[in-house]
GUVOFI-513757 format. One record per atom (N, C-alpha, C): y, x, z; residue number from 1; atom name. Coordinates in Angstrom, 3 decimals, always signed. Layout:
> v	u	w	pos	site
> Y	X	Z	NUM	CA .
...
//
This chain:
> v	u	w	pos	site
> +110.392	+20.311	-44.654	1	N .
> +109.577	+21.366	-45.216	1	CA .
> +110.527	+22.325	-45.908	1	C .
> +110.689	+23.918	-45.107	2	N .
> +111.451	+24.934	-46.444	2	CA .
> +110.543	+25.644	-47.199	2	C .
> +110.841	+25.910	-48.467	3	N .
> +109.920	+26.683	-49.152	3	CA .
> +110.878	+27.498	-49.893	3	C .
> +110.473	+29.155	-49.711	4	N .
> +111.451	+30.135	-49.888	4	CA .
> +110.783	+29.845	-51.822	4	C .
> +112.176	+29.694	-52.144	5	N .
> +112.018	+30.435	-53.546	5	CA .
> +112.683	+31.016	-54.461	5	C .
> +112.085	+31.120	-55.553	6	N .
> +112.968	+32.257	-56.448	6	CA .
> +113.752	+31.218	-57.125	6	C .
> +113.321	+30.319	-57.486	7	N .
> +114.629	+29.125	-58.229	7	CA .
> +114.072	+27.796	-57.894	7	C .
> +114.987	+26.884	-58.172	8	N .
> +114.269	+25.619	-57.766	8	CA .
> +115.449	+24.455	-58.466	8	C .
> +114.967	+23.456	-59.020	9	N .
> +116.067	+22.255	-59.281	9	CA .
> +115.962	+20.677	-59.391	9	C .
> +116.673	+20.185	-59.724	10	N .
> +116.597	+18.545	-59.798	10	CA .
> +117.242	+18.141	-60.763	10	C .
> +115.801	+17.549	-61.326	11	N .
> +116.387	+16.794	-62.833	11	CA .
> +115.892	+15.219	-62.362	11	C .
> +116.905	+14.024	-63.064	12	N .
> +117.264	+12.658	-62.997	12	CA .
> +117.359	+12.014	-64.324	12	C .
> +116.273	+11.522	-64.549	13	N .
> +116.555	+10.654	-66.050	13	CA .
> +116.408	+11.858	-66.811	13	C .
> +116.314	+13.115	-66.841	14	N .
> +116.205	+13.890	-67.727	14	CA .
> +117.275	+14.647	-67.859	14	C .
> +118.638	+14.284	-66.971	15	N .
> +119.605	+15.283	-67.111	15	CA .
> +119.618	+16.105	-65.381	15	C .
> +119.443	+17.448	-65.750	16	N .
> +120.160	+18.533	-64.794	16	CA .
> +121.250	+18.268	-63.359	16	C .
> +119.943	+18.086	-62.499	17	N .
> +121.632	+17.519	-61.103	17	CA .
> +121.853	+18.712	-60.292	17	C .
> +120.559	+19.675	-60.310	18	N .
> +121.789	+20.727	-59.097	18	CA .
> +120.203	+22.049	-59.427	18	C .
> +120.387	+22.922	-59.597	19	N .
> +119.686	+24.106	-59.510	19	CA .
> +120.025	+25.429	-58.581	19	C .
> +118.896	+26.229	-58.288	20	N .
> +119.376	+27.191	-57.051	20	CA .
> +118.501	+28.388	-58.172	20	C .
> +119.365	+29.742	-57.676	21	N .
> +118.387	+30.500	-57.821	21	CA .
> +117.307	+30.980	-56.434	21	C .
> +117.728	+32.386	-55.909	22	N .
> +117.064	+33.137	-54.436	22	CA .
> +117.140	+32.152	-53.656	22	C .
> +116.411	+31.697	-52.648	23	N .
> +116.927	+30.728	-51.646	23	CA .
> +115.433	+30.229	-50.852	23	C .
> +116.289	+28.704	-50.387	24	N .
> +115.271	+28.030	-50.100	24	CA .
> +115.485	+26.940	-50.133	24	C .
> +114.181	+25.908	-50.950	25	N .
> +114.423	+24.127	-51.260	25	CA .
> +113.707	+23.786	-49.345	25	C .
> +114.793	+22.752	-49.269	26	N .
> +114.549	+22.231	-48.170	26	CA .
> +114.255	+20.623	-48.896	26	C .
> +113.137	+20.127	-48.065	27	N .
> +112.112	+18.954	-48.544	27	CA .
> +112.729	+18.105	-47.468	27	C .
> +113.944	+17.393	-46.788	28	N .
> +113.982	+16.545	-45.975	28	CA .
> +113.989	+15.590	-45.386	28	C .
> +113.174	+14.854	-44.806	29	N .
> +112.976	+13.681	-44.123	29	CA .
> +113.242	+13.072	-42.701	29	C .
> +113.842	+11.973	-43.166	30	N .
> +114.724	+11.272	-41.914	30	CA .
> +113.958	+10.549	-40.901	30	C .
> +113.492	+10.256	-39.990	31	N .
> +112.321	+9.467	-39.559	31	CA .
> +113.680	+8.398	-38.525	31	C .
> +112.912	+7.168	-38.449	32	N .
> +113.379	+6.108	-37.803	32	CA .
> +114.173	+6.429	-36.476	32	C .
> +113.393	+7.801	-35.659	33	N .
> +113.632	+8.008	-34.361	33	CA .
> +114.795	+9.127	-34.071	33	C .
> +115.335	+9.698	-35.502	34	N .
> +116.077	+10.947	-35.367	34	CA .
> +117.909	+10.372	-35.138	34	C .
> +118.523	+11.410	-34.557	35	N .
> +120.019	+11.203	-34.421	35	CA .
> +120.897	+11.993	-34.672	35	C .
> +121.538	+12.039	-34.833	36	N .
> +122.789	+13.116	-34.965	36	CA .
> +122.525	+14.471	-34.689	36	C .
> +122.254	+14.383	-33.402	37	N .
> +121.686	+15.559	-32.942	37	CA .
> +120.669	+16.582	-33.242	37	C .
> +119.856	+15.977	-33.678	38	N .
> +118.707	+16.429	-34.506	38	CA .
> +119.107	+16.672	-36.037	38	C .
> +119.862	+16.126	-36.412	39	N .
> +120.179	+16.697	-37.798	39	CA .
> +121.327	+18.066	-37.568	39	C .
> +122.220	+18.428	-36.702	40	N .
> +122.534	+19.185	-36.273	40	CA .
> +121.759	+20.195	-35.989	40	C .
> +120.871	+20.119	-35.308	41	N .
> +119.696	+21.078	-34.485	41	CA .
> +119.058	+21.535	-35.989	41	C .
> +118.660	+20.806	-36.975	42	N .
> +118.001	+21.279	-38.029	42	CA .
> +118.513	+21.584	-39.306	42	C .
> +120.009	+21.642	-39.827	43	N .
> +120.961	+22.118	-40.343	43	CA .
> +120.895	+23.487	-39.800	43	C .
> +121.131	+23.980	-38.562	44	N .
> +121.217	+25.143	-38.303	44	CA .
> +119.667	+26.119	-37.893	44	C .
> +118.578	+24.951	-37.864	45	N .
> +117.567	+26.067	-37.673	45	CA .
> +117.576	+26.303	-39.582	45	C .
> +117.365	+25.500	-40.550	46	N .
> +117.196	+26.045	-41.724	46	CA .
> +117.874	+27.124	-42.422	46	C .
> +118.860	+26.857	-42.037	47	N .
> +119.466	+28.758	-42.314	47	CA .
> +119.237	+29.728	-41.380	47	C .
> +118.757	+29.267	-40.441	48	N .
> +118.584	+30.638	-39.454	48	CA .
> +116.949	+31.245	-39.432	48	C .
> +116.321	+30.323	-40.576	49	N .
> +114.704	+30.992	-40.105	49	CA .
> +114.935	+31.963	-41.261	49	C .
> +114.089	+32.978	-40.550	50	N .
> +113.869	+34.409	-41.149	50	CA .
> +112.934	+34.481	-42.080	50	C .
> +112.604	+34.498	-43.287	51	N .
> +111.880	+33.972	-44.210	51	CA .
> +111.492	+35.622	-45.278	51	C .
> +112.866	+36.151	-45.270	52	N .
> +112.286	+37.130	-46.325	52	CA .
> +112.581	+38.996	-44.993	52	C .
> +111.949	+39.906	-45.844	53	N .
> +112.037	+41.072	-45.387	53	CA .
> +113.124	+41.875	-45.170	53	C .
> +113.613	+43.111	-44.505	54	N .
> +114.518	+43.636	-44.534	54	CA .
> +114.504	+44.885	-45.069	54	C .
> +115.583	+45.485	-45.593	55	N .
> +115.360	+46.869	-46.424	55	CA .
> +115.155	+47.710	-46.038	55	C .
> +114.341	+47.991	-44.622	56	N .
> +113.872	+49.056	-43.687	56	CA .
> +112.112	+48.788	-44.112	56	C .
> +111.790	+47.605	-44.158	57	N .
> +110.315	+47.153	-44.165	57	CA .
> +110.302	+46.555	-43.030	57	C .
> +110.925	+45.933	-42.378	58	N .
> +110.404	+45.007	-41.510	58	CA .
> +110.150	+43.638	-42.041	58	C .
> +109.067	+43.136	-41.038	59	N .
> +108.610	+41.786	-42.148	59	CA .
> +109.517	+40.749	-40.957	59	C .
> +109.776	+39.577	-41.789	60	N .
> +110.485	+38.045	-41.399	60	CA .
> +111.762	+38.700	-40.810	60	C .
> +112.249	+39.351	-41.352	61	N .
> +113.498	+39.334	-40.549	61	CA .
> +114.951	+39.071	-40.988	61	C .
> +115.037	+38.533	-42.076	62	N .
> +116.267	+37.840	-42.865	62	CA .
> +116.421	+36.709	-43.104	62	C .
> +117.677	+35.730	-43.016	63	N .
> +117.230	+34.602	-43.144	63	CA .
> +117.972	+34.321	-44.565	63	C .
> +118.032	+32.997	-44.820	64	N .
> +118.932	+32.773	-46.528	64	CA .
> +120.560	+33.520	-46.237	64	C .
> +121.163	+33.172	-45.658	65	N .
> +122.485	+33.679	-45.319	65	CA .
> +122.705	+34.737	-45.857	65	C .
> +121.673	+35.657	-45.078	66	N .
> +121.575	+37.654	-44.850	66	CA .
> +121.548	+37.980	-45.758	66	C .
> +120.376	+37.380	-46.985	67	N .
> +120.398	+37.151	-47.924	67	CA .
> +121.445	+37.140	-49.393	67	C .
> +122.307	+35.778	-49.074	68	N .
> +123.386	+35.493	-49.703	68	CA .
> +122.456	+34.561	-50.494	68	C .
> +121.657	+33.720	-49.942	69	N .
> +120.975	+32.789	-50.846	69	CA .
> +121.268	+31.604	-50.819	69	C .
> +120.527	+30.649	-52.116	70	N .
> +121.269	+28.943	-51.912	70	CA .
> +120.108	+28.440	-51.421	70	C .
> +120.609	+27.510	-51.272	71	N .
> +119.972	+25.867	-50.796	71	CA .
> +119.666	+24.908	-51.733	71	C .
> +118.661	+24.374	-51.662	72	N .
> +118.506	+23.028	-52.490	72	CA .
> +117.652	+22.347	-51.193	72	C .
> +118.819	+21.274	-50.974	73	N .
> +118.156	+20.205	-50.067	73	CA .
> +117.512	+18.874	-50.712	73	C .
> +116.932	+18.113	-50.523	74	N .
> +116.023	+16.851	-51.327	74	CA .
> +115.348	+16.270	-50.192	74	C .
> +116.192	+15.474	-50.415	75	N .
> +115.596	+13.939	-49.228	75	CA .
> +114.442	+13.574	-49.606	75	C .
> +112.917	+12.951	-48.953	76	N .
> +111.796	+13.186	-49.311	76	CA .
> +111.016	+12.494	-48.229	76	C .
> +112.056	+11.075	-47.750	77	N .
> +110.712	+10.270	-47.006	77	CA .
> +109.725	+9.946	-46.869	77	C .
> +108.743	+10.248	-48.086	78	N .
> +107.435	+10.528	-48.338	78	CA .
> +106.373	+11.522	-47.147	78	C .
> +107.606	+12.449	-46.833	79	N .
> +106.751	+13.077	-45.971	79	CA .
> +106.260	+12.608	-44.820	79	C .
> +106.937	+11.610	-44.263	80	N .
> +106.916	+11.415	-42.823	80	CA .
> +105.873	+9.657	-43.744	80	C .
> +105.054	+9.488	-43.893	81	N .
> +103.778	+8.905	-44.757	81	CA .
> +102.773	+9.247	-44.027	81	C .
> +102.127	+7.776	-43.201	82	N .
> +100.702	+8.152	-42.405	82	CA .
> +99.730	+7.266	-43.071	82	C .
> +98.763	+8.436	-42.901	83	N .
> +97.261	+7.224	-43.629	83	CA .
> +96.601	+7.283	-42.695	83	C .
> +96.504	+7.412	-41.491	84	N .
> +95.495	+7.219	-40.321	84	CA .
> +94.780	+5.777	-40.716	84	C .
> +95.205	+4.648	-41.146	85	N .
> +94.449	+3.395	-41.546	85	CA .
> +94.595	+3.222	-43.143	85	C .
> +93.627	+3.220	-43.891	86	N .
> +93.271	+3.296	-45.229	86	CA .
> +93.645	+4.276	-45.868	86	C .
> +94.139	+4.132	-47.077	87	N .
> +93.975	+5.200	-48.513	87	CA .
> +95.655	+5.243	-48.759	87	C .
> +96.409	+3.818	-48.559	88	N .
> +97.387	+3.495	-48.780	88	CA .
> +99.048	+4.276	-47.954	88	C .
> +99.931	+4.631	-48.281	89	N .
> +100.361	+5.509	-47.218	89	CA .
> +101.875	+4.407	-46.587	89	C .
> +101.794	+4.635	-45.329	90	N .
> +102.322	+3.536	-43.814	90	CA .
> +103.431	+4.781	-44.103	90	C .
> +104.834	+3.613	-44.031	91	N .
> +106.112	+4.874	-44.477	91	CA .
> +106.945	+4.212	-43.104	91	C .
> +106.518	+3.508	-42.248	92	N .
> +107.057	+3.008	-40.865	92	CA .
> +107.744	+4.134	-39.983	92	C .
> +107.777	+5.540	-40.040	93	N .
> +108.332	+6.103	-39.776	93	CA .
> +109.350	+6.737	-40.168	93	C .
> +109.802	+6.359	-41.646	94	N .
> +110.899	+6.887	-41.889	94	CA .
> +111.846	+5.968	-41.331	94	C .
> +113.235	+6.432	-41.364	95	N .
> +113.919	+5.565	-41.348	95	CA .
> +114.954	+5.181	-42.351	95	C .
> +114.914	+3.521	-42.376	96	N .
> +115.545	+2.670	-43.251	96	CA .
> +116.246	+3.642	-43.516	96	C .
> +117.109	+2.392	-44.721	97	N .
> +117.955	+3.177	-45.990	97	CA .
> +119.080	+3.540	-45.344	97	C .
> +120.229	+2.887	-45.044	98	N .
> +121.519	+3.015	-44.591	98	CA .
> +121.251	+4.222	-43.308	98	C .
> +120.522	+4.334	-42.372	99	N .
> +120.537	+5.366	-41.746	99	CA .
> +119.912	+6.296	-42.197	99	C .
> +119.037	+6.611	-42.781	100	N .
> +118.471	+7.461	-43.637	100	CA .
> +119.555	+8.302	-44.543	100	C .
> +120.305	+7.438	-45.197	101	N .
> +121.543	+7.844	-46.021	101	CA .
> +122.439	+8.595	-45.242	101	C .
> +123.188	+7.944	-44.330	102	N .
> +123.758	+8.685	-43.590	102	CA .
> +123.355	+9.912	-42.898	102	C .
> +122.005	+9.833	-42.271	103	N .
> +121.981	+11.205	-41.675	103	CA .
> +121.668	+12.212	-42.434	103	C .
> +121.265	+12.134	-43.920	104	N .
> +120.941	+13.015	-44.814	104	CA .
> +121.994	+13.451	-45.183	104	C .
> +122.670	+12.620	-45.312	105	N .
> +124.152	+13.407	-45.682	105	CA .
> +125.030	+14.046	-44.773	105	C .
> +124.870	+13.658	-43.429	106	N .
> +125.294	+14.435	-42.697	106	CA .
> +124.848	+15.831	-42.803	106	C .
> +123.424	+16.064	-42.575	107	N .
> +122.319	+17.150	-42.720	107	CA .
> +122.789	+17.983	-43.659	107	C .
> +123.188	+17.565	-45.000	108	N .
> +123.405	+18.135	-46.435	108	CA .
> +124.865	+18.752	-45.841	108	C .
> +126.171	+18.087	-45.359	109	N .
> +127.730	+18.614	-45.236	109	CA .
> +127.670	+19.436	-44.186	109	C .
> +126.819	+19.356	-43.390	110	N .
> +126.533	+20.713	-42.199	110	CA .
> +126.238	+22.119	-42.875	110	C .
> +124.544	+21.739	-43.130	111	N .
> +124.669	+23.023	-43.998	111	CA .
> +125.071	+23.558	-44.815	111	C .
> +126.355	+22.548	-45.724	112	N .
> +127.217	+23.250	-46.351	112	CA .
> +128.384	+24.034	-45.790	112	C .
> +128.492	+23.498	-44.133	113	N .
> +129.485	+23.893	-43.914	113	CA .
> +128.923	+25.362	-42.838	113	C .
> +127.834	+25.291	-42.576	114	N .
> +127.373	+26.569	-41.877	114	CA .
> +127.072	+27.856	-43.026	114	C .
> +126.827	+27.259	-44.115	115	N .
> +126.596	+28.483	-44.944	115	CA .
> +127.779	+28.388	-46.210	115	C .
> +128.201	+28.548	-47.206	116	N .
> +128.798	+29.102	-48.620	116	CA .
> +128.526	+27.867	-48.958	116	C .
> +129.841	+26.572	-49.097	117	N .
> +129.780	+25.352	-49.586	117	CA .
> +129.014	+25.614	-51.186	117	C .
> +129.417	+26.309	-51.583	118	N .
> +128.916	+26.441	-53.200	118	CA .
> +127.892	+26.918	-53.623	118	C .
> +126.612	+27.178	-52.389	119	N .
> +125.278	+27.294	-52.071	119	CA .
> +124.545	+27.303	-52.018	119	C .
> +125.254	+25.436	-51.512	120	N .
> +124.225	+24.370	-51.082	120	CA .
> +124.580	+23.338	-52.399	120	C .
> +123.092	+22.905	-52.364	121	N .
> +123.111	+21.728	-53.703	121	CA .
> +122.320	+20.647	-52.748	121	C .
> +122.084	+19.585	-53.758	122	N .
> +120.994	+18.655	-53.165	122	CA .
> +120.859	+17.443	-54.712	122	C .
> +119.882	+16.773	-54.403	123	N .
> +119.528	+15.831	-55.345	123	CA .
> +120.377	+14.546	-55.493	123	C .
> +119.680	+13.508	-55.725	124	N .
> +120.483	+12.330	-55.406	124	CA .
> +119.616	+11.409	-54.606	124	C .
> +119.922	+10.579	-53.543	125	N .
> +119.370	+10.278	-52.285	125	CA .
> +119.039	+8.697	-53.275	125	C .
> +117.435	+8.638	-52.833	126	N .
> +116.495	+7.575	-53.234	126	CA .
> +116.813	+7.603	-54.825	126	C .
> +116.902	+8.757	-55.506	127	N .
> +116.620	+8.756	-57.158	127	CA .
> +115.253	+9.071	-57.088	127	C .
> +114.579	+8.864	-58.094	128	N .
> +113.345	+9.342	-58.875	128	CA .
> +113.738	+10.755	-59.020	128	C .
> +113.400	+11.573	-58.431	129	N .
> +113.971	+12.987	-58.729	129	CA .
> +112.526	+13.666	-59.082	129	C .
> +112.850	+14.657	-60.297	130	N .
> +111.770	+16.016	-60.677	130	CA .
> +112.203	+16.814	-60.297	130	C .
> +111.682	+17.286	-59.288	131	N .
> +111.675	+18.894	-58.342	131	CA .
> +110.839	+19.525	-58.898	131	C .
> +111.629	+21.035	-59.504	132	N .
> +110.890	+22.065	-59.843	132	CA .
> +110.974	+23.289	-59.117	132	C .
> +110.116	+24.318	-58.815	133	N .
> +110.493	+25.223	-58.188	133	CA .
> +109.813	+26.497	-58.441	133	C .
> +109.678	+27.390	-57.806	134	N .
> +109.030	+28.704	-58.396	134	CA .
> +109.347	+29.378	-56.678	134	C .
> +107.846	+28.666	-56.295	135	N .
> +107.632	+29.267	-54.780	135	CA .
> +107.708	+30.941	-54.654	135	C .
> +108.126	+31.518	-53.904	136	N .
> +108.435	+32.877	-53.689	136	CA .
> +107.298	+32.931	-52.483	136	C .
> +105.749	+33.866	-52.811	137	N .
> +105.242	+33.803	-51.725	137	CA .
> +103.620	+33.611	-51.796	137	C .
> +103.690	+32.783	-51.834	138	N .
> +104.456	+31.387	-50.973	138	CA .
> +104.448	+31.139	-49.605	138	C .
> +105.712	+30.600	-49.709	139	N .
> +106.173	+30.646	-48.249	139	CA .
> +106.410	+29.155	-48.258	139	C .
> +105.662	+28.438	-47.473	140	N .
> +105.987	+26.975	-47.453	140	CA .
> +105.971	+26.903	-45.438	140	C .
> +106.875	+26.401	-45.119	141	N .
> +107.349	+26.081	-43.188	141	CA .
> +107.875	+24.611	-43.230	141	C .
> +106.953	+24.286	-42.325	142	N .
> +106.995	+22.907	-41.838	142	CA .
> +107.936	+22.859	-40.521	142	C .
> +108.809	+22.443	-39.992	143	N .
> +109.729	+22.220	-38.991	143	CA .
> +110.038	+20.689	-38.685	143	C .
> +110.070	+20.761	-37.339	144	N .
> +110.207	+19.384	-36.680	144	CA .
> +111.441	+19.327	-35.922	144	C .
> +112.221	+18.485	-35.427	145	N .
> +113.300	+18.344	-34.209	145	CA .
> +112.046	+17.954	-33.186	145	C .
> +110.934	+17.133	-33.662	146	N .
> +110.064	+16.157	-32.249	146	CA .
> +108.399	+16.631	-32.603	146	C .
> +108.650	+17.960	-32.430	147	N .
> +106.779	+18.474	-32.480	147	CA .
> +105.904	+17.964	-31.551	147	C .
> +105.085	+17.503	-32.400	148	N .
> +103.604	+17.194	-31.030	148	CA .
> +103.634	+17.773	-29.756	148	C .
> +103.821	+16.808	-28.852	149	N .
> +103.287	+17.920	-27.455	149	CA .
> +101.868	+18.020	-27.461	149	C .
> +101.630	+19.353	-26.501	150	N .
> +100.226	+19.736	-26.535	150	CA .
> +100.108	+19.515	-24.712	150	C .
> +99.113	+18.654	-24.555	151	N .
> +98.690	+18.608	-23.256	151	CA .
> +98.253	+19.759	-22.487	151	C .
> +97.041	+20.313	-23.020	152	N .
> +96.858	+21.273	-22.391	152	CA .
> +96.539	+22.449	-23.185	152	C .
> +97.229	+23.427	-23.893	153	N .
> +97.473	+24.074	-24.535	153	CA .
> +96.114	+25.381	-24.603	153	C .
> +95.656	+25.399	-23.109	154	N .
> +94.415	+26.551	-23.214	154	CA .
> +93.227	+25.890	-23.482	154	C .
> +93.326	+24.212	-23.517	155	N .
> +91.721	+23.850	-23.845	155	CA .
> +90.552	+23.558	-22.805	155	C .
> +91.170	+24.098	-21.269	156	N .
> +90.490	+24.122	-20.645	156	CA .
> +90.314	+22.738	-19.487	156	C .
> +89.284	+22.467	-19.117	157	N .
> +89.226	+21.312	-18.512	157	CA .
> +90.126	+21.399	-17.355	157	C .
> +91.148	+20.379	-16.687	158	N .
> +92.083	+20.236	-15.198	158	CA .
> +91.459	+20.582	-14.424	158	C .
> +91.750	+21.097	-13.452	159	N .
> +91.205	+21.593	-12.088	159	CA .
> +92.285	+21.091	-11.001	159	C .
> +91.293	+20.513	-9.863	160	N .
> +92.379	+20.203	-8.912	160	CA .
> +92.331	+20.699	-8.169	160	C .
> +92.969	+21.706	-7.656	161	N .
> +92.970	+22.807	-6.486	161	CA .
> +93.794	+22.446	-5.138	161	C .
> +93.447	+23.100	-3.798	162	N .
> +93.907	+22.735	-2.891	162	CA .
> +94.815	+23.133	-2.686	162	C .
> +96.263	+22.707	-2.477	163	N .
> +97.697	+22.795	-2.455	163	CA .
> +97.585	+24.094	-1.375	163	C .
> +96.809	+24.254	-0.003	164	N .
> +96.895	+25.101	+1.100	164	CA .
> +96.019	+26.523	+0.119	164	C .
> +94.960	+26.218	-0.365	165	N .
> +94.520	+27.504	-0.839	165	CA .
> +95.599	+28.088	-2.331	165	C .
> +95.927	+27.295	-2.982	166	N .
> +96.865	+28.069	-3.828	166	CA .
> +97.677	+28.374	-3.315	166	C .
> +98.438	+27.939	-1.866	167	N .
> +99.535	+28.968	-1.131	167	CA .
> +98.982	+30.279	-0.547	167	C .
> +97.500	+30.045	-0.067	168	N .
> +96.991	+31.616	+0.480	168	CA .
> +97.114	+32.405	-0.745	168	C .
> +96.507	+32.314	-2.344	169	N .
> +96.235	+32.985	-2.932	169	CA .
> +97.105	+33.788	-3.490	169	C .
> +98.402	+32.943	-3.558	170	N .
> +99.878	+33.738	-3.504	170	CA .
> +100.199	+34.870	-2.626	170	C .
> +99.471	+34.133	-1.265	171	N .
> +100.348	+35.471	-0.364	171	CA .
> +99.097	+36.467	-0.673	171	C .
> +97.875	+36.483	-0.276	172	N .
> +97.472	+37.327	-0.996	172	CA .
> +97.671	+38.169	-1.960	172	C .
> +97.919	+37.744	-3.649	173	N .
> +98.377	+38.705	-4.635	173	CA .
> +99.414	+39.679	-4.201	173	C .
> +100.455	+38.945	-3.241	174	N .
> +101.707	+39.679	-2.702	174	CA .
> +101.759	+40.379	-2.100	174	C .
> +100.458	+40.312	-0.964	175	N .
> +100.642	+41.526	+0.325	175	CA .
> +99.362	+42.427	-0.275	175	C .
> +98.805	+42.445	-1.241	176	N .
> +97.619	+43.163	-1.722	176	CA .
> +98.080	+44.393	-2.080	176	C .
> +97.882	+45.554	-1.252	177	N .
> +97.921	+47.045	-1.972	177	CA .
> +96.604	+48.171	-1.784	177	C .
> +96.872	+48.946	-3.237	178	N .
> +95.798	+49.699	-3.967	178	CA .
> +95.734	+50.784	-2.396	178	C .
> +95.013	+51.445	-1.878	179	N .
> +95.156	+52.667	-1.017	179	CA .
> +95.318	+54.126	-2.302	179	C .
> +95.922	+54.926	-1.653	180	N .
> +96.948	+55.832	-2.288	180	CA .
> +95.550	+56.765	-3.089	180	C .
> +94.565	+56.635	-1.714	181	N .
> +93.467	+57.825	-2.390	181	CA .
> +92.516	+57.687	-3.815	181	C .
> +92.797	+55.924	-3.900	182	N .
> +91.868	+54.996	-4.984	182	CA .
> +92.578	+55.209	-6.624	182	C .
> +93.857	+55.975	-5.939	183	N .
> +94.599	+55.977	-7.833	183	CA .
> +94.473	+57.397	-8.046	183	C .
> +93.731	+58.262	-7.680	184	N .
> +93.683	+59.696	-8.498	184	CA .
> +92.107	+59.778	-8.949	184	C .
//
C-alpha cells in the first residue's frame, strides 16, 4: 500500500526511528509466494508511480523522484490477513519470518539504491511500530506483483462460435467497401 504524504514516521517504545517529510509511506507486505523478483518489480514500480501533479497542471504525472521526495517503507504483514472464515484474521499468506526478513530488506536496499540512499527510511522489521502520517490527498494505492486474474473481464456470458464462421466474418470485415457515392 503507498500513501502519498506530507510527513510520515516511526516511533518504537516511544523513541523516534525514521521520519519523512514530501513523499510516500510504503505499507509492505511479503506474502509466502513472492521472490526476488517481485521485490525487484515492486521497488521500482514504487518510485515510478505518478502520484502528484506537474507545474503545467497536468494531473498524475510526477512520481516521488521528480519530486525529490522520501520514502518511508514499513513492513506490515497484516495486510496480506484473510477473514473469509470468521471474525479472526488467517495470516497464512504472509510469509514466515526469515524470508519475510530477507525479502523486505532486500525491497528496502533497492529502493534505496534506485532513489537518494538518504531518502529512504524504514521502521524496524516485526517491532510494535506507531506509524504516523499526514495523508496528502488522500492518496492511498494498493499494488500487487500477483493481481487477481479476471476471467472474463466484460461480464458477458461465453459464446461458442463456429471456428468456419468466425473465419468468414473476418474475410468479410476485410473485403467490405463503402461505394464512393454513399460518403457525400
Amino acid at each position: 500500500v503507498i500513501q502519498r504524504v506530507k510527513s510520515a514516521s516511526v516511533t518504537v517504545d516511544g523513541t523516534l526511528i525514521s521520519s519523512i517529510s514530501k513523499g510516500i509511506l510504503v505499507l509492505a507486505a511479503i506474502s509466502k509466494d513472492d521472490t526476488a523478483k517481485d521485490v525487484e518489480s515492486m521497488a521500482g514500480k514504487v518510485l515510478k508511480l505518478k502520484l502528484w501533479d506537474d507545474d503545467e497542471g497536468g494531473r498524475w504525472k510526477r512520481n516521488v523522484m521528480d519530486i525529490g521526495g522520501e520514502v518511508l517503507c514499513v513492513s506490515q504483514f497484516t495486510l496480506l490477513a484473510s477473514t473469509k472464515k470468521g471474525n479472526k484474521p488467517d495470516f497464512r499468506q504472509s510469509a514466515a519470518g526469515v524470508k519475510a526478513k530477507e525479502l523486505y530488506q532486500s525491497f528496502f536496499k533497492q529502493v534505496q539504491e534506485l532513489h537518494e540512499p538518504d531518502k529512504v527510511k524504514d521502521g524496524i522489521f516485526a517491532a510494535m511500530m506507531d506509524v504516523t502520517l499526514c495523508n496528502d490527498g488522500p492518496v492511498t494505492i494498493q499494488i500487487d506483483t500477483d493481481p487477481p486474474k479476471m476471467e472474463n473481464p466484460s461480464g458477458l456470458d461465453k459464446v461458442d462460435l463456429d471456428p468456419d464462421l468466425v473465419g468468414n466474418l473476418t474475410k468479410i470485415v476485410k473485403e467490405f467497401q463503402i461505394p464512393a457515392e454513399l460518403l457525400e
